[in-house]
PDBQT receptor file of N, H, CA, C and O in Angstrom, charges set to zero:
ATOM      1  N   UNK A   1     -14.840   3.623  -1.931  1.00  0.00    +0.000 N 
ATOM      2  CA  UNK A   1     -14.435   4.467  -0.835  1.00  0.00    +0.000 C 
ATOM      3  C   UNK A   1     -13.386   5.435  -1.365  1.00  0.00    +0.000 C 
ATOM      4  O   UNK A   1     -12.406   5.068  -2.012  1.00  0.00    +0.000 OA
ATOM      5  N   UNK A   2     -13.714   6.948  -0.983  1.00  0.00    +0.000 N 
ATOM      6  H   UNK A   2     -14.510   7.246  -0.457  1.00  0.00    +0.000 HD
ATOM      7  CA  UNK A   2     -12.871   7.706  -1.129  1.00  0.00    +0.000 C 
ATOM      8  C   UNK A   2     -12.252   8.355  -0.588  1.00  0.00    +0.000 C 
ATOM      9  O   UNK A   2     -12.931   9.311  -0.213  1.00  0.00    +0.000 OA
ATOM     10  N   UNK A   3     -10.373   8.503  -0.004  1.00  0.00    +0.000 N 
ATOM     11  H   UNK A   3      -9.821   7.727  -0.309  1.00  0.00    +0.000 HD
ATOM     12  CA  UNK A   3     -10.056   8.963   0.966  1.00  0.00    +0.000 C 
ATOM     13  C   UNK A   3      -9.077  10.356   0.737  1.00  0.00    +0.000 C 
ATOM     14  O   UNK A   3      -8.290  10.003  -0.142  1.00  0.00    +0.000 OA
ATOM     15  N   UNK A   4      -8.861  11.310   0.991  1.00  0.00    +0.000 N 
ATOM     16  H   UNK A   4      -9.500  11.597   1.705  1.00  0.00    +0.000 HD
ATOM     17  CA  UNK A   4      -8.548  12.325   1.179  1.00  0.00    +0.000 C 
ATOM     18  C   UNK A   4      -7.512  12.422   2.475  1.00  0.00    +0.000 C 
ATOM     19  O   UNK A   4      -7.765  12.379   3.679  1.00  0.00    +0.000 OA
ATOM     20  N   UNK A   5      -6.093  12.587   1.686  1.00  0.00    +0.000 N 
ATOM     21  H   UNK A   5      -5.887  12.622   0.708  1.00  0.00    +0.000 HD
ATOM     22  CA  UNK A   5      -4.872  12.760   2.463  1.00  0.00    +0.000 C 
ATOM     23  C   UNK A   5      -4.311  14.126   2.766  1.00  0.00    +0.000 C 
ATOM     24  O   UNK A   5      -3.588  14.460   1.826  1.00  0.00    +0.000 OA
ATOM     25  N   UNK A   6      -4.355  15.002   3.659  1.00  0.00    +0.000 N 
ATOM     26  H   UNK A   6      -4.942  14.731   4.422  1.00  0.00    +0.000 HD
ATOM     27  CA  UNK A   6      -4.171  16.741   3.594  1.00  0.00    +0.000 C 
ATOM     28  C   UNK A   6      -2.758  16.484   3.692  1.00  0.00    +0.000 C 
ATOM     29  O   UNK A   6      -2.407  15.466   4.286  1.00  0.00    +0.000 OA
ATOM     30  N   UNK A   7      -1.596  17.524   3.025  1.00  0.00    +0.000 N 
ATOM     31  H   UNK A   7      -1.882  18.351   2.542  1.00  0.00    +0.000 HD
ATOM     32  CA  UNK A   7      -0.077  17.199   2.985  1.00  0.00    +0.000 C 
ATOM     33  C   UNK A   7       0.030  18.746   4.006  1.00  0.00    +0.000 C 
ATOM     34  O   UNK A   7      -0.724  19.708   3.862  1.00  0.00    +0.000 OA
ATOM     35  N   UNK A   8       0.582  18.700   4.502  1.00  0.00    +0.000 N 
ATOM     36  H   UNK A   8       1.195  17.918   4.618  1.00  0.00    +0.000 HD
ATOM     37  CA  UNK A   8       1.260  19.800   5.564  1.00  0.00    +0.000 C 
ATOM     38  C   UNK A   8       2.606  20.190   4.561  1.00  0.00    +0.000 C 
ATOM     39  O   UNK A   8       3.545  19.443   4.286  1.00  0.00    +0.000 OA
ATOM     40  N   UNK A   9       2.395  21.555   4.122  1.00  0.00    +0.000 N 
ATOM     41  H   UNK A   9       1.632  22.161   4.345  1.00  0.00    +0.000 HD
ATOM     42  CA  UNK A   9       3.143  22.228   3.436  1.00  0.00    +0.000 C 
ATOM     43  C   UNK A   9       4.830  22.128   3.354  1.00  0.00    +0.000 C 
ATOM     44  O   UNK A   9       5.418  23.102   3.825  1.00  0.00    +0.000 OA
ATOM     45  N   UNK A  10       5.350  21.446   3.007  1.00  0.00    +0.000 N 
ATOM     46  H   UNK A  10       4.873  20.655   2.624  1.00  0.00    +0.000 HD
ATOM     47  CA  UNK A  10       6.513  21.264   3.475  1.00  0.00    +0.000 C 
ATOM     48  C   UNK A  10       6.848  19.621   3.722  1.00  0.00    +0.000 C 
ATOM     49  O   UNK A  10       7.855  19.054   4.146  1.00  0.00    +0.000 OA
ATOM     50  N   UNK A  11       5.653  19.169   3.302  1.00  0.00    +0.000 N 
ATOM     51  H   UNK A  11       4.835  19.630   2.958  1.00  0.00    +0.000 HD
ATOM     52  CA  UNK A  11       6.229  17.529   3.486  1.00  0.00    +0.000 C 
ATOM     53  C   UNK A  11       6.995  16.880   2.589  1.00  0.00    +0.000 C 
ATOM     54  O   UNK A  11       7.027  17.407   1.477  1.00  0.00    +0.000 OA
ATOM     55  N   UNK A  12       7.533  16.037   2.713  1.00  0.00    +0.000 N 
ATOM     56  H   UNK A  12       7.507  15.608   3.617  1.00  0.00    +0.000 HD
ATOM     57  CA  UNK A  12       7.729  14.468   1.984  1.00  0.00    +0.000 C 
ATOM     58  C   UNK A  12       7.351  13.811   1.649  1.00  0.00    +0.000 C 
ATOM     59  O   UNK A  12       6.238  13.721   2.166  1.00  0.00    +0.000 OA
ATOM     60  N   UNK A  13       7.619  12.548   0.476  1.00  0.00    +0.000 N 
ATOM     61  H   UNK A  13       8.524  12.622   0.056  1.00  0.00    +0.000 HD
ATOM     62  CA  UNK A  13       7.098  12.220   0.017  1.00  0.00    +0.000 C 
ATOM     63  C   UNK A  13       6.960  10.935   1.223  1.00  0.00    +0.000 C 
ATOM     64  O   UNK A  13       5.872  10.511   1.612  1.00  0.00    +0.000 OA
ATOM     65  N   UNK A  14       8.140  10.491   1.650  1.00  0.00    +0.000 N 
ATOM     66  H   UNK A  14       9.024  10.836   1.334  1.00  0.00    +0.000 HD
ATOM     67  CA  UNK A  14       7.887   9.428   2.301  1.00  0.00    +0.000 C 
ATOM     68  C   UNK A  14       7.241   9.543   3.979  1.00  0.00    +0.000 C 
ATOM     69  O   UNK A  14       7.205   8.768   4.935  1.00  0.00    +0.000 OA
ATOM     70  N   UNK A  15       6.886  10.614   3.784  1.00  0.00    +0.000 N 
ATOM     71  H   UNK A  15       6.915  11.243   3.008  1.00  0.00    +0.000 HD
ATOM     72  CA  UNK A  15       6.343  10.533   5.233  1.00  0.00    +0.000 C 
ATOM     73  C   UNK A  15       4.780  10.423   5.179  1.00  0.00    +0.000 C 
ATOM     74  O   UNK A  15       4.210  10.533   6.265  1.00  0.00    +0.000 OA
ATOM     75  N   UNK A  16       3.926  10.199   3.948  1.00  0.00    +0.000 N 
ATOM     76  H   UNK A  16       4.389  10.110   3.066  1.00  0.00    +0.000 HD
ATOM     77  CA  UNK A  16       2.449   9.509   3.909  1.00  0.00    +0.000 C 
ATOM     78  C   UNK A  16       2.458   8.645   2.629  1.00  0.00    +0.000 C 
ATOM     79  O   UNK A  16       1.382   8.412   2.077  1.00  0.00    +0.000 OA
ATOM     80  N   UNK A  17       3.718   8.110   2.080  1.00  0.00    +0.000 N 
ATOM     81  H   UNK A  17       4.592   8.299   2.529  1.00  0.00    +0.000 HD
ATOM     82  CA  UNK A  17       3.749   7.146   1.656  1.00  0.00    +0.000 C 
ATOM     83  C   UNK A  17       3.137   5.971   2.183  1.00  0.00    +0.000 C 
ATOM     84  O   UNK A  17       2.117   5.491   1.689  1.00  0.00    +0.000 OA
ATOM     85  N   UNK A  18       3.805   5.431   3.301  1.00  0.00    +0.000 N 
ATOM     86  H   UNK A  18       4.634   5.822   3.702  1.00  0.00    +0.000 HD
ATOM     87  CA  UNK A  18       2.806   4.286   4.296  1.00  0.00    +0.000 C 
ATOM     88  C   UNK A  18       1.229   3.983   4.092  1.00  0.00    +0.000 C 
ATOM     89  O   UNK A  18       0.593   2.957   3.849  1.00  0.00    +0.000 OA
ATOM     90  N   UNK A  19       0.993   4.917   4.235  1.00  0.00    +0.000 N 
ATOM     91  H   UNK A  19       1.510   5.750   4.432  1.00  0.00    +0.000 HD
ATOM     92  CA  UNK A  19      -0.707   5.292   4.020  1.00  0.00    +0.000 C 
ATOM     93  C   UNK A  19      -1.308   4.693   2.705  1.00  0.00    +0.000 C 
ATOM     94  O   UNK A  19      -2.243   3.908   2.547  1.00  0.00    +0.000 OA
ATOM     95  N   UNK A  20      -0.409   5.361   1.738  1.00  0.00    +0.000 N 
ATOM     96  H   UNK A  20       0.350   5.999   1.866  1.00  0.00    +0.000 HD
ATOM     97  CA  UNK A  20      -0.831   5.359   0.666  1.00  0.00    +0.000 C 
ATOM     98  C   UNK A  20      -0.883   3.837  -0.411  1.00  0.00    +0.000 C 
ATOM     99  O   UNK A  20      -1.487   3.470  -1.418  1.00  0.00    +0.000 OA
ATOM    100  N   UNK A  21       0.076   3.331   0.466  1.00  0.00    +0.000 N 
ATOM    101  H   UNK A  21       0.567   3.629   1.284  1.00  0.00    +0.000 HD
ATOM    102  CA  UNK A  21       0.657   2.170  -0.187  1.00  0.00    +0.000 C 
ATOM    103  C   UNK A  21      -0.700   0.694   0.759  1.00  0.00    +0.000 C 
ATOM    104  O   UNK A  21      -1.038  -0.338   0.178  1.00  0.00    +0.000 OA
ATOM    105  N   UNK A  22      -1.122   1.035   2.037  1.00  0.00    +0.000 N 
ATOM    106  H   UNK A  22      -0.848   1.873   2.510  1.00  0.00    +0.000 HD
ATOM    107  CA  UNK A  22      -1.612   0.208   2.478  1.00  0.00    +0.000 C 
ATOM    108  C   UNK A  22      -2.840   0.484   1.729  1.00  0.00    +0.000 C 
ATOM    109  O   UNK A  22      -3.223  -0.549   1.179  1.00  0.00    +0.000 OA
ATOM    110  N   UNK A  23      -3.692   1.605   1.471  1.00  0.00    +0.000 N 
ATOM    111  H   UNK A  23      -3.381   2.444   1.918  1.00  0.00    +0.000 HD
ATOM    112  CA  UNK A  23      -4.910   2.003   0.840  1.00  0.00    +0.000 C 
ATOM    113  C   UNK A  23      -5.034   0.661  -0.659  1.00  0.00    +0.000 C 
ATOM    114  O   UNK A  23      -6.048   0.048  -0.993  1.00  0.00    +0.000 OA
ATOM    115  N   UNK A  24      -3.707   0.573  -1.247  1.00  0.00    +0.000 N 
ATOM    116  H   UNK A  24      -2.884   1.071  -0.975  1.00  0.00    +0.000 HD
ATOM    117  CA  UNK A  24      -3.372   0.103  -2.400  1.00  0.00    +0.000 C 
ATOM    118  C   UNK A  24      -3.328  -1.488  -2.182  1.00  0.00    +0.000 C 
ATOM    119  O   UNK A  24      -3.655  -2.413  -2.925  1.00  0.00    +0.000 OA
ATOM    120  N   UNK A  25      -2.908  -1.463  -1.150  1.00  0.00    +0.000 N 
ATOM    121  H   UNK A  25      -2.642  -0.711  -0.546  1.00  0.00    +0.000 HD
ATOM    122  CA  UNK A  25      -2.972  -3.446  -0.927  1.00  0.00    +0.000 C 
ATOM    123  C   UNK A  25      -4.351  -3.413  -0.758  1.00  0.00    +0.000 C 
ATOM    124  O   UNK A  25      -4.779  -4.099  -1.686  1.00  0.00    +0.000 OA
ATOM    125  N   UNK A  26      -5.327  -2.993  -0.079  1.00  0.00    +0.000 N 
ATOM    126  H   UNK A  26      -4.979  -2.436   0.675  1.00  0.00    +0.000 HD
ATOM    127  CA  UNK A  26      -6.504  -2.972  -0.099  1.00  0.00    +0.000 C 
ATOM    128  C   UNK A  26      -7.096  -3.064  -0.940  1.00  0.00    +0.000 C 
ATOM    129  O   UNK A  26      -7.840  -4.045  -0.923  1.00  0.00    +0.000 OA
ATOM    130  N   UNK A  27      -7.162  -2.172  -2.160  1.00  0.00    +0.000 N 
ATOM    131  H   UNK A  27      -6.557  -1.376  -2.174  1.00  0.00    +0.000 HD
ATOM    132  CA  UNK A  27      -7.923  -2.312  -3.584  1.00  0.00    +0.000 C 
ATOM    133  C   UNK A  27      -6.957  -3.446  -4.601  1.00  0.00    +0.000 C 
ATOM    134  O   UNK A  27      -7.553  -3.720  -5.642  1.00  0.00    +0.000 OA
ATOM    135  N   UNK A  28      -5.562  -4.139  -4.450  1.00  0.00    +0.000 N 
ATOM    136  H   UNK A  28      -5.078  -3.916  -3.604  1.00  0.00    +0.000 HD
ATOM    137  CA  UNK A  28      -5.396  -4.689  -5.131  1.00  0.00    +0.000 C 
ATOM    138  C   UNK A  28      -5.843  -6.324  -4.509  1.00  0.00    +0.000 C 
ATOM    139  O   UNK A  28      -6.516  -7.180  -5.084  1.00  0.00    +0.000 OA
ATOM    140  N   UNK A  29      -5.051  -6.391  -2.815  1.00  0.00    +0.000 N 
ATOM    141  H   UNK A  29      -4.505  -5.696  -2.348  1.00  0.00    +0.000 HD
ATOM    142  CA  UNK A  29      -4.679  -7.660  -2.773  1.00  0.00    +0.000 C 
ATOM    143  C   UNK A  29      -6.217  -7.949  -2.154  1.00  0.00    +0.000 C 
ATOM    144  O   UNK A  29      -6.175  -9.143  -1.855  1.00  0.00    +0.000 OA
ATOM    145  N   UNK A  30      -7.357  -7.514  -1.867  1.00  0.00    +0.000 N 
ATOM    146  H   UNK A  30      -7.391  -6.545  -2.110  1.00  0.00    +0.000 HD
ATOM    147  CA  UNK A  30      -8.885  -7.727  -1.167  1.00  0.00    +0.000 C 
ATOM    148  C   UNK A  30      -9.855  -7.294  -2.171  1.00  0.00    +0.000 C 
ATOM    149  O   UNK A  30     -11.005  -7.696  -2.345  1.00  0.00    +0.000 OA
ATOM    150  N   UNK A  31      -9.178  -6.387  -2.810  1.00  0.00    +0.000 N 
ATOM    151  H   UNK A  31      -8.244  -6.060  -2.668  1.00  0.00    +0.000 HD
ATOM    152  CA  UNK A  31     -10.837  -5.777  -3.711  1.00  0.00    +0.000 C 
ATOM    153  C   UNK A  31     -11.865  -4.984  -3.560  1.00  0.00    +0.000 C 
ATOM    154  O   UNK A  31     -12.816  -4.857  -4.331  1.00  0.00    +0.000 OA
ATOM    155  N   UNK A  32     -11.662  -4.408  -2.490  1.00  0.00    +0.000 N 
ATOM    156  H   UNK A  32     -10.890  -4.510  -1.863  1.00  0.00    +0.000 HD
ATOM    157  CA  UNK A  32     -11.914  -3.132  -2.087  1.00  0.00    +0.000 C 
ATOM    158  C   UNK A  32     -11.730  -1.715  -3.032  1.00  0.00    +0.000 C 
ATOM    159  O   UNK A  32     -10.636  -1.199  -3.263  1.00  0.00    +0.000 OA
ATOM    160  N   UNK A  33     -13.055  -1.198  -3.531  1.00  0.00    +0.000 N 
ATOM    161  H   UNK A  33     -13.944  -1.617  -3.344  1.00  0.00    +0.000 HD
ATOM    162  CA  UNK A  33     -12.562   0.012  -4.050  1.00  0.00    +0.000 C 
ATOM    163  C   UNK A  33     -12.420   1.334  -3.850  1.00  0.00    +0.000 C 
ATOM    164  O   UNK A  33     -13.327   2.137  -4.069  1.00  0.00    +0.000 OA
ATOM    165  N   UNK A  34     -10.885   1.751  -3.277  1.00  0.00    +0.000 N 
ATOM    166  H   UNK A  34     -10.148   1.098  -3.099  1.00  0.00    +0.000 HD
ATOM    167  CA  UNK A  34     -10.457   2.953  -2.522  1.00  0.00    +0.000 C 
ATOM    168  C   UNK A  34      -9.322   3.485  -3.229  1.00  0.00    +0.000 C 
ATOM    169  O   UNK A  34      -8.163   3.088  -3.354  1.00  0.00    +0.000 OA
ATOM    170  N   UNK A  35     -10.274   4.998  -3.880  1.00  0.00    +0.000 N 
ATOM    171  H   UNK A  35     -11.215   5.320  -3.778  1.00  0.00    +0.000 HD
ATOM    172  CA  UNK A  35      -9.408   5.823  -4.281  1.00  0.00    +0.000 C 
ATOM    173  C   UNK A  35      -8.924   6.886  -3.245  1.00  0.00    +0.000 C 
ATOM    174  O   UNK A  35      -9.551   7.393  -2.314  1.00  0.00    +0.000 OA
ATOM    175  N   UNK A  36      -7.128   7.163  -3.823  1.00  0.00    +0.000 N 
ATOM    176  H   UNK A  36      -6.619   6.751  -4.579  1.00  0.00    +0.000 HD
ATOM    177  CA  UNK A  36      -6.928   8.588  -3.113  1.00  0.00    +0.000 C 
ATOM    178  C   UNK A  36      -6.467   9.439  -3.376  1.00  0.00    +0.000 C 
ATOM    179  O   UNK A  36      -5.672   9.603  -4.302  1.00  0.00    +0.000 OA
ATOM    180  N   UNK A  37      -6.917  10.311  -2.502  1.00  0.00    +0.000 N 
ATOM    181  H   UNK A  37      -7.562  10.178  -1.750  1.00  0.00    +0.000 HD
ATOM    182  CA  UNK A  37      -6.715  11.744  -3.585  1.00  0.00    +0.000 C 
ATOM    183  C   UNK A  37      -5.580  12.768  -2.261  1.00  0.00    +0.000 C 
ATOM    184  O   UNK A  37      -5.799  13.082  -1.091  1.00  0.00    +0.000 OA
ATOM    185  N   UNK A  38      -4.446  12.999  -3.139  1.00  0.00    +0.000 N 
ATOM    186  H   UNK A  38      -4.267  12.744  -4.089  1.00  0.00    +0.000 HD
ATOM    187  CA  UNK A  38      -3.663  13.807  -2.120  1.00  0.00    +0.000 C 
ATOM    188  C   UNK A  38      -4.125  15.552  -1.923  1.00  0.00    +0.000 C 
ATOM    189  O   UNK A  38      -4.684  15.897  -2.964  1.00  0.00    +0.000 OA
ATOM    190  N   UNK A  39      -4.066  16.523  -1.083  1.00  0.00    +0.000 N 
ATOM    191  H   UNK A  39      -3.612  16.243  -0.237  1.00  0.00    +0.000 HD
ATOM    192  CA  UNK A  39      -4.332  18.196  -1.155  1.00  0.00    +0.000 C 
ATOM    193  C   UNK A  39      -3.440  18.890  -0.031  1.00  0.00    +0.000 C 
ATOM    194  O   UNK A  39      -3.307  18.666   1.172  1.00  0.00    +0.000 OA
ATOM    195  N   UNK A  40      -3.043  19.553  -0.651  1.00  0.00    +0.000 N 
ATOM    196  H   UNK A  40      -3.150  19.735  -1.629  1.00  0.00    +0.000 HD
ATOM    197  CA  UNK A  40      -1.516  20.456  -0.364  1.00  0.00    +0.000 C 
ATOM    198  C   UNK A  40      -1.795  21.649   0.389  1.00  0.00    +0.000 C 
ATOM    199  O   UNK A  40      -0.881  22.414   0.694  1.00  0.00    +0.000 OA
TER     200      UNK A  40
């Protein structure tokens, strides 16, 4: 699975951090394979 995060010009890092980090328990702690790709 491949997911695609759009950043609103002017963001932070920690404001789709959350996201990014749950995507990651997914492919580490289940095994699920989900890459992501950030676009600005």
């Amino acid at each position: 699975m491949k997911i695609l995060v759009f950043c609103a010009k002017g963001f932070e890092t920690m404001e789709f951090s959350a996201f990014i980090d749950v995507f990651g328990w997914a492919r580490n702690d289940y095994g699920y394979p989900v890459q992501t790709e950030t676009c600005g």
